[in-house]
N, C-alpha and C positions, 0 to 999 in steps of 0.2 A: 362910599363905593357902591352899596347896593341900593341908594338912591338913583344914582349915574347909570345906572346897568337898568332899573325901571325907565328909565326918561331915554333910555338908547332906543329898549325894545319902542315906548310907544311914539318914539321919533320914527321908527323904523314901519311900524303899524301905518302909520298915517301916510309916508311915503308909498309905501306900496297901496293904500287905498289911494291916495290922489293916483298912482299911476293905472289903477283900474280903472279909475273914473274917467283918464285921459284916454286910455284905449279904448273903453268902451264908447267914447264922443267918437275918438274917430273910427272907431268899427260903424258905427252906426254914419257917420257921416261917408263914409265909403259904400256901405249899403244902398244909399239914396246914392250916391253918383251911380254905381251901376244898374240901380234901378232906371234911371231917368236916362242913361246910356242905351238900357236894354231895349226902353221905350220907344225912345228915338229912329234907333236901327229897325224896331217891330213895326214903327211907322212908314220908315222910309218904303220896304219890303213891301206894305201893303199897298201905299201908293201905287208901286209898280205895279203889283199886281192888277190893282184896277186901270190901270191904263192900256195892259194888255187885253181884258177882258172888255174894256169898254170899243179897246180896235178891234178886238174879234166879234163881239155883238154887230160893230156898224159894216166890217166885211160880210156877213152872214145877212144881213138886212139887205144889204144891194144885189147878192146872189138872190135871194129868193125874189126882189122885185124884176129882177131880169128873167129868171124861170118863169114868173107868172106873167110879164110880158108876154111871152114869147108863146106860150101857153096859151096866151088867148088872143093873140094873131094869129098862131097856125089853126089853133082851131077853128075860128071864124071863117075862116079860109077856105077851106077843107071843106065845111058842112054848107055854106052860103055857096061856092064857085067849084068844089069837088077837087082841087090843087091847090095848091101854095107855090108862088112866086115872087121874087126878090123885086119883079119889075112894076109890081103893082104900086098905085100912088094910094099912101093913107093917113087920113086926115083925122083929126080931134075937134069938134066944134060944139060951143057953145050958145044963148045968148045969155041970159042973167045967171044962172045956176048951174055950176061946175058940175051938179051931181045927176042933171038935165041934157051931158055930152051927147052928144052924135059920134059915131062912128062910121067914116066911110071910105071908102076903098075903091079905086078907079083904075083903068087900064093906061097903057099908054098914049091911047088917043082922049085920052081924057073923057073917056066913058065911064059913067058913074057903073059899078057891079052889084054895088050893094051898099044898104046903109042898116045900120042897127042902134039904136041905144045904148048906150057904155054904164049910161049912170049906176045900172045897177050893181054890174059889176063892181065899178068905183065903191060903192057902197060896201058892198063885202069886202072888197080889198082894205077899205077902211077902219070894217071892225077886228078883221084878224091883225091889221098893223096896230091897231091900238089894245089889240089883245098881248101882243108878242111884244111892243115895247114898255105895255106897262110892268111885262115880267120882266127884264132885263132892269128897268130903272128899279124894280123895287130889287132884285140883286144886290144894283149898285149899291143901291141905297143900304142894305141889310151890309154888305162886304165895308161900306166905307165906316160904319158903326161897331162893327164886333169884329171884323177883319182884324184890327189892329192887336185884338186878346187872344185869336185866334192863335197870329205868328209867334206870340210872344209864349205861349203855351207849348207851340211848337219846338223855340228855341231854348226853352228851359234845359233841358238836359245840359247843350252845351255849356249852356252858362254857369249850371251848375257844377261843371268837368272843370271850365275856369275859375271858378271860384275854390273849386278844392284844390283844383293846382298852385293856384295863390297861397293858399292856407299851409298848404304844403310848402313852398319855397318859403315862409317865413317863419315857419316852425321852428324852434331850437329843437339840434338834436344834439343827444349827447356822444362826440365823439370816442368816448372810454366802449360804447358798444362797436364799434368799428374796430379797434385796439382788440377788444376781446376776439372778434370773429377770425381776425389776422393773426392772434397766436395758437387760435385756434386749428387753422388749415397752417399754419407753420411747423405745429409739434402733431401732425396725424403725421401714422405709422401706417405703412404697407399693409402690415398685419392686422392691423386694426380698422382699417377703411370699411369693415363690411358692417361696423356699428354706423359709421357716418357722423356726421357733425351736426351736435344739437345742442344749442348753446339758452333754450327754454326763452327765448324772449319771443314775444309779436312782434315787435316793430322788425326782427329779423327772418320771420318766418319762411316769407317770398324765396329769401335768399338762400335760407339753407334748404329750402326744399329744391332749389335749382343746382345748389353744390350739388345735396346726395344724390339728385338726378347724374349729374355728372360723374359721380363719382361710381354710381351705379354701371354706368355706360365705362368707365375707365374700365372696372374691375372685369366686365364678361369680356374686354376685348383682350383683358390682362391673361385671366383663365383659358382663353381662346387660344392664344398666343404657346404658354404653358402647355396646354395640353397637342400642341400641332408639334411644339421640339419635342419633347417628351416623345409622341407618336414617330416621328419625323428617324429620331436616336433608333429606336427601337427597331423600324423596319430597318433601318441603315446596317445595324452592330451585326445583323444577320450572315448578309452578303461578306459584308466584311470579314468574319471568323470563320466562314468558309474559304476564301482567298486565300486568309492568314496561313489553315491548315493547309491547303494544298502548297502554296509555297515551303511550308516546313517538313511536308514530306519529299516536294521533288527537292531539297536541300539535304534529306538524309539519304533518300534512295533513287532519287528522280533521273538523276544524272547520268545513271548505266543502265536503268531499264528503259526501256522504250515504253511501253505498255502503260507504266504509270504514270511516263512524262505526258505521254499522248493524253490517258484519262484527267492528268492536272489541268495541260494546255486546257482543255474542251471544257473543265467545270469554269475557271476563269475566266473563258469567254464569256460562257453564259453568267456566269454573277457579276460580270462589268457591264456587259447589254440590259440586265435586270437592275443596277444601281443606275446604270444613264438613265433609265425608264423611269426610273420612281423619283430622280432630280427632277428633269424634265416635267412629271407630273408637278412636282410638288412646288417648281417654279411658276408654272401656270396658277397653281391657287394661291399662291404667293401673292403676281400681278392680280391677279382678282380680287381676292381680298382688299387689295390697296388700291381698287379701281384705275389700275396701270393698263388693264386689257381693254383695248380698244373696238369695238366692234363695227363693222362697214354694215347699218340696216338699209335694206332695199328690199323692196316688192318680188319675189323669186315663185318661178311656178317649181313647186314641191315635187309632183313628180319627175320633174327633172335633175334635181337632187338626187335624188333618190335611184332613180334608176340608175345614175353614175357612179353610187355606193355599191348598187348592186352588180354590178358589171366590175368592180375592183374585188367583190370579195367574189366572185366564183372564180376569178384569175389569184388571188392571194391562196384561196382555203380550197382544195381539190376535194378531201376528204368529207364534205356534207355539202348537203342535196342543198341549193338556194331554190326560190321560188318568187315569183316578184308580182304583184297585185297593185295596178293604179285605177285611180277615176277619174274621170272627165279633168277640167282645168281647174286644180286646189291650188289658191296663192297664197302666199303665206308673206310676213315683213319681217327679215331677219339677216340676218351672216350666214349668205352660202356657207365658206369654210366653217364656221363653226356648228353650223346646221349637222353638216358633213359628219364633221367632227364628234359629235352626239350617237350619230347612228352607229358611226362606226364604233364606237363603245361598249353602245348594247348588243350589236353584232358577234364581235369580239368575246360580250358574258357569254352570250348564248352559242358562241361555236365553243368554248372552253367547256361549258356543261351540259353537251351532247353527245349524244354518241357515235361513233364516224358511220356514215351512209343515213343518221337520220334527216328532217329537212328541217330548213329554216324561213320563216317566211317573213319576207316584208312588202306591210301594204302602207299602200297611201287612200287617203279618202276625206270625208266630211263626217265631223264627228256629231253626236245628237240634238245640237244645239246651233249645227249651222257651218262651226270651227273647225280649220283643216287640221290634221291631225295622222303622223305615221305611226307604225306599230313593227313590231318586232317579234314573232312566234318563234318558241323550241320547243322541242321534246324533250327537253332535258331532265333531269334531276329535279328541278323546282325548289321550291324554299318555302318554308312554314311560317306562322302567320308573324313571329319575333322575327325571323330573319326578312322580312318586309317591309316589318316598321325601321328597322335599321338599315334597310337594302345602303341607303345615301349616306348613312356615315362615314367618315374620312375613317382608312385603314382597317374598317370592320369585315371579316369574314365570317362565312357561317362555321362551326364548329364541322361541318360532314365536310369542307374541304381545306379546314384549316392546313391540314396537312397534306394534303394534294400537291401532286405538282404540274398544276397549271401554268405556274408563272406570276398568278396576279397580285397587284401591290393592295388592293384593295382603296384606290386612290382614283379609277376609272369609273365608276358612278357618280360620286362625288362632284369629280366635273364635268360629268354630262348633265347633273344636278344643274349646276350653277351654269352652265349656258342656256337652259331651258328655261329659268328664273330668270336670267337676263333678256330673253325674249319674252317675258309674262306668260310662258307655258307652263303646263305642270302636265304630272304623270298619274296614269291611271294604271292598275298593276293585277294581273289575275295570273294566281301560281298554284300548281297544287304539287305535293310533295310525289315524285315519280310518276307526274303526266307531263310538268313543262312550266314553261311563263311566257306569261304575254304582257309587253312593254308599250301603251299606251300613250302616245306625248303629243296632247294637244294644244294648240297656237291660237293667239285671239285672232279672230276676225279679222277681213282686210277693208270693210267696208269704209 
């Protein structure tokens, strides 16, 4: 038996060397075909190459014998008769020696004007053609010799992208790695996604780096999500328990007083106009988020926006001073309405944190760099340098009006945020604590 188990293995041995030996033949024999392939194609390329070069040499050659032609007609012309004429008769004449021509030129009536000697010319024309085609032929000559190592140096890359890709399709791999990666993303837990999937091999690296890519992208959209219900609940449970109370008072006493039906009636209204307001808002960032919001961009002159904002708020807001500042023709490329719909945002912060009779200004203009750009001044209350950084947080108020009653959801910067983003603006922001703020939002360029 442990004879048979020696004579298996060195059966076994010897197979697997004859089959090295057999792969290696035809590795090597595959080598040489796409060598002698690669060669082929490197050859074809350069032919062509010189064929185009050789038709571009010989069109360059007759341009310049036509320019020197012409060159030394007109000039002759000119300096021997003082004009040049299409009607003049001109001859080339020999007797034994081409480089011995006569040149001469006659009128219509067959009046000789003048004659000159050409040969010399001839002769120069001579050496510069035999100066300019012996660079061209040695060109060729150099391209038709090393041209072909040239391309073939050229093409190496590719061929060596096909060659690995070859290497690659006929590689065994082992499918038990595949099995592992698939129970791998099978048995991950919600809770555990934020380790990600690392399964320690290379041959899968690629891939798990583009899972936890993915999975990285899942989890902030997950958190996102999480914290906009969460936020979402919170401002809601508000309105709500205030309802709830007034309902449960005009049920106890509501009913024979007047007084306190009437102050129920009134707070209800207002906490159902303040829940429309804060859906409505929060439907907007909703479609946004989910790129549902559609936007109409066109070319609009800014101060005409603008001015039409301002002309609704001194009709909407009696109680503070408006002021309105344009410049010459500022274009802008965007969504009227939502253009609109921005200003009137910041309008709205700054009439809530002013005081009645102060003013409000909005200008329009061209900001430092060329970019139209409107702004938004108050005198209001201001905000310190945290309440800045967070001005665009979804649902963030500052703590000095947490408790205010203003009215606002704190959901109204937010999406004048993201319309301004969706136009590739941004905001530039100067506040200072009991002098005001000024709302900055400039627009790229329309050039």
């Amino acid at each position: 038996m442990r004879t048979d188990k020696r004579n298996d293995k060195k059966k076994k041995r010897v197979e697997d060397q004859t089959g090295e030996r057999k792969t290696g033949k035809r590795d090597s024999g595959q080598k040489k075909i796409d060598t002698v392939r690669m060669t082929s194609i490197a050859r074809r390329i350069n032919l062509d190459n010189m064929a185009r070069v050789f038709f571009a040499y010989a069109g360059m050659d007759i341009v310049v014998f036509v320019l020197l032609a012409a060159i030394f007609v007109v000039g002759m012309d000119l300096q021997m008769t003082g004009n040049f004429s299409f009607s003049y008769i001109r001859e080339l004449s020999f007797e034994t020696d081409l480089w011995n021509v006569v040149y001469t030129v006659s009128d219509v009536n067959d009046q000789t004007l003048y004659q000159v000697p050409a040969g010399v010319w001839f002769s120069l024309f001579r050496g510069g053609a035999i100066v300019l085609l012996g660079f061209q032929l040695l060109d060729l000559v150099t391209q038709a010799f090393s041209g072909t190592a040239q391309v073939r140096r050229q093409l190496r890359p590719l061929n060596q992208i096909a060659v690995r890709a070859q290497q690659l399709s006929e590689m065994a791999f082992d499918e038990t790695k595949y099995h592992n990666l698939e129970d791998a993303i099978s048995n991950l837990k919600v809770d555990a996604m934020e380790n990600g999937i690392h399964m320690h091999d290379k041959d899968l690296r690629g891939i798990e780096t583009a899972l936890n890519g993915l999975l990285g992208r899942i989890r902030a959209s997950y958190r996102q999500q999480s914290q906009f219900v969460s936020d979402a609940s919170h401002e809601l449970r508000t309105p709500i328990a205030v309802i709830q109370g007034y309902v449960n008072m005009l049920d106890r006493w509501g009913k024979e007083d007047a007084a306190i039906l009437e102050e129920s009636i009134e707070a209800i209204k207002n906490e159902a106009n303040h829940m429309q307001k804060l859906v409505e808002q929060l439907l907007f960032l909703a479609r946004g988020d989910s790129n549902r919001q559609n936007l109409d961009m066109q070319v609009h002159e800014l101060n005409g926006i603008m001015r039409e904002v301002y002309e609704e708020s001194l009709m909407i807001d009696e109680k503070h001073i408006y002021r309105f500042e344009e410049s010459g023709n500022v274009q802008v490329y965007g969504d009227s309405d939502m253009l609109k719909q921005s200003a009137r945002i910041l309008i709205d912060n700054a009439a809530k944190y002013t005081e009645q009779g102060e003013e409000i200004l909005i200008r329009v203009g061209v900001w430092k760099d060329g970019s139209p750009f409107y702004g938004i001044q108050d005198s209001g209350i201001g905000m310190s340098g945290e309440d800045v950084a967070h001005a665009f947080d979804r649902f963030y108020r500052a703590d000095s009006v947490r408790n205010s009653r203003t009215g606002g959801t704190g959901l109204g910067l937010s999406i004048a945020k993201w319309i301004i983003d969706r136009h590739q603006g941004y905001y530039d922001i100067v506040s200072r604590e009991g002098l005001g703020t000024r709302f900055s939002v400039v627009f790229p360029r329309c050039d």
